[in-house]
C-alpha positions in Angstrom: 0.0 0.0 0.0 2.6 2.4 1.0 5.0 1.6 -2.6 2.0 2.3 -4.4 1.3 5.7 -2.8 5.2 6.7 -3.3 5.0 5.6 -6.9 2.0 7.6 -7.8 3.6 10.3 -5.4 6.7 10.4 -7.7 4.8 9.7 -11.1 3.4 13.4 -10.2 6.1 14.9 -9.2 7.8 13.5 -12.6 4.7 14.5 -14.5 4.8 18.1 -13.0 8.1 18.3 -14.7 9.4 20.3 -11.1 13.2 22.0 -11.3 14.9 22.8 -8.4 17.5 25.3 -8.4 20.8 26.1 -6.4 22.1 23.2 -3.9 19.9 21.1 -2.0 18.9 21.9 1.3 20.0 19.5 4.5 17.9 20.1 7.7 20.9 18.8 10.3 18.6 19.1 13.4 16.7 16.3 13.1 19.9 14.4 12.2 21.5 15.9 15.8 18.0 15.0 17.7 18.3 11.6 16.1 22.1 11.4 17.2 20.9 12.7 20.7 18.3 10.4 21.4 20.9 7.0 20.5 23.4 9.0 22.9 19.8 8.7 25.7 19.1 5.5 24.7 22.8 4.1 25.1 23.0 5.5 28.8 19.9 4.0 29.6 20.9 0.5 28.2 24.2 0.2 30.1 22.1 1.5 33.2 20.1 -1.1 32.6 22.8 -3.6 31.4 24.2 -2.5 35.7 21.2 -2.7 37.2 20.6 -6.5 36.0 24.1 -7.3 37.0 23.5 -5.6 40.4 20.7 -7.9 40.8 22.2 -10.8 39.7 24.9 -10.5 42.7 21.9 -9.6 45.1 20.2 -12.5 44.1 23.5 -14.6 44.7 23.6 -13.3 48.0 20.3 -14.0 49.2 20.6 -17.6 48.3 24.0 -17.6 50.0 22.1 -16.5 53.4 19.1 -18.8 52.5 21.3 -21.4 52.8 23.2 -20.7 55.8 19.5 -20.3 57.4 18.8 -24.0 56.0 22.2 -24.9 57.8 21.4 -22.7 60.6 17.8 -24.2 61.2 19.0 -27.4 60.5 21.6 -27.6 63.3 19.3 -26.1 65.9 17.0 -29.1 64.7 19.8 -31.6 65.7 20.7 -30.0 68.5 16.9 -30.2 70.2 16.9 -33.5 69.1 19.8 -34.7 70.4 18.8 -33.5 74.0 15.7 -35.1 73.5 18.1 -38.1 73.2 19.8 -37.4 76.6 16.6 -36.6 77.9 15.3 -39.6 77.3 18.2 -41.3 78.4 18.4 -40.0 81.3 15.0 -40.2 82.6 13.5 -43.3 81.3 16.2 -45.5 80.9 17.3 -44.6 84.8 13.2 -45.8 85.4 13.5 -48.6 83.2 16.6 -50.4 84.6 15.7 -49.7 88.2 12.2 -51.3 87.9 12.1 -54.8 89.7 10.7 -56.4 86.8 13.6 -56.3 84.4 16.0 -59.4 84.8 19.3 -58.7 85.7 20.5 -59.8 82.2 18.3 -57.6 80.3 20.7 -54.7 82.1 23.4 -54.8 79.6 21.1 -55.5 76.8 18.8 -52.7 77.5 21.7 -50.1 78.4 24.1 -51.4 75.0 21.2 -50.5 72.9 20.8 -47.0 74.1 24.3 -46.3 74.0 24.3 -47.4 71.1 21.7 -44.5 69.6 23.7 -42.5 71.7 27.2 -43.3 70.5 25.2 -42.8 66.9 24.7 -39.2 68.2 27.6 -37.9 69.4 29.4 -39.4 65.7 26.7 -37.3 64.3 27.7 -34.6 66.4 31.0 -34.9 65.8 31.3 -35.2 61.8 28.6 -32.3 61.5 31.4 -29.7 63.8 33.4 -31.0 60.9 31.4 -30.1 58.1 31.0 -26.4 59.6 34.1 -25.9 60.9 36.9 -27.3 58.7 37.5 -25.4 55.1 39.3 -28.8 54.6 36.0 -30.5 53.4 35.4 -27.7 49.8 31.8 -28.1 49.7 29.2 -25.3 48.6 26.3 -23.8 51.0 23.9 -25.8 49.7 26.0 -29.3 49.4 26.6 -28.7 53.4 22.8 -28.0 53.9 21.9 -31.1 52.6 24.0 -33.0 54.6 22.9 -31.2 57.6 19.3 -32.2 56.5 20.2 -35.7 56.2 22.3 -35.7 59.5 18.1 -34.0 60.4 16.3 -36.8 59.5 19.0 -39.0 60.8 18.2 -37.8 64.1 15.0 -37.5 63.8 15.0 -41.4 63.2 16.8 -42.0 66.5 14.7 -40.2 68.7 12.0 -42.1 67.2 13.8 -45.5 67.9 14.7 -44.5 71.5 11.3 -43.7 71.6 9.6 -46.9 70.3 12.4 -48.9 72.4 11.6 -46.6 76.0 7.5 -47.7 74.7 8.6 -51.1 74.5 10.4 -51.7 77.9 7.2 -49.4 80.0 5.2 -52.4 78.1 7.4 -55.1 79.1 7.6 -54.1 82.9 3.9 -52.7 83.0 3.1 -56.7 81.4 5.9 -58.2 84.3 3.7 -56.3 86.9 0.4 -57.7 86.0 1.3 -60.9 85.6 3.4 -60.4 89.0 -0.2 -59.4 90.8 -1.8 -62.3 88.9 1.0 -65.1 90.2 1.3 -63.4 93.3 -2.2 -62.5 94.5 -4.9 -64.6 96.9 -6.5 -67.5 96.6 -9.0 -67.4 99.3 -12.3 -68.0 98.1 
């Protein structure tokens, strides 16, 4: 649409046999407006162009701290559940193996199985100062969190055995009791 309006524009003009005399005339300020607006528009690319790379490094950082929080929460995790552990420990297993109604050679059994979990801790405990403390060991943020998440879940799974095993031996002694009261009770009738 457009070449066929220039060609009938320039068909007149041709037709109107038009003659121009003297030297053509050059309007230079819209060349320098042209010139000056490229000038604008190249500032405001490399702004833009440092602004994005500003960002980037922002961004960078963030996920840096993210996952030092991970790590951070992570280790507070462990650390709750590891006194949970020695909670445990020290409470009911003190309760268990002083209760009449566990044989005397349940003793070692019982207490080699809970220092077990417990010697399973303090390993734990032990390789995770390692991971946080030693530069020895080149791992990234998030390659450390995720061990530290493991080493989580880990935990998580012993206080759930200590658990199930301190549910086991209440069951075991409150079972030894009744059936003490059963053999031991009156048969007056």
């Amino acid at each position: 649409m457009k070449s066929k309006i220039l060609i009938l524009a320039m068909a007149l003009l041709f037709s109107l046999n038009i003659k121009a005399q003297g030297m053509p005339v050059y309007d230079n300020t819209n060349f320098i407006s042209l010139i000056k607006q490229l000038l604008e528009s190249g500032k405001q690319t490399s702004n833009l162009i440092k602004t994005v790379k500003f960002l980037k490094t922002q961004k960078e950082n963030l996920e840096k701290v993210n996952d030092v929080i991970k790590q951070l929460k992570a280790v507070q995790e462990i650390n709750r559940d590891n006194q949970r552990l020695i909670d445990i420990v020290n409470e009911d297993l003190r309760d268990i193996l002083n209760s009449p109604f566990i044989k005397p050679d349940e003793i070692t059994r019982i207490s080699d199985s809970f220092n077990a979990i417990i010697d399973t801790s303090l390993d734990n405990l032990d390789f995770i100062d390692q991971i946080l403390s030693s530069d020895y060991m080149k791992m990234s943020d998030a390659e450390r969190a995720s061990i530290l998440k493991a080493k989580e879940v880990q935990t998580k799974e012993m206080v759930a055995e200590i658990t199930k095993k301190t549910e086991r031996y209440r069951d075991i002694i409150s079972f030894r009791k009744m059936q003490d009261k059963i053999n031991n009770r009156e048969t007056a009738y």
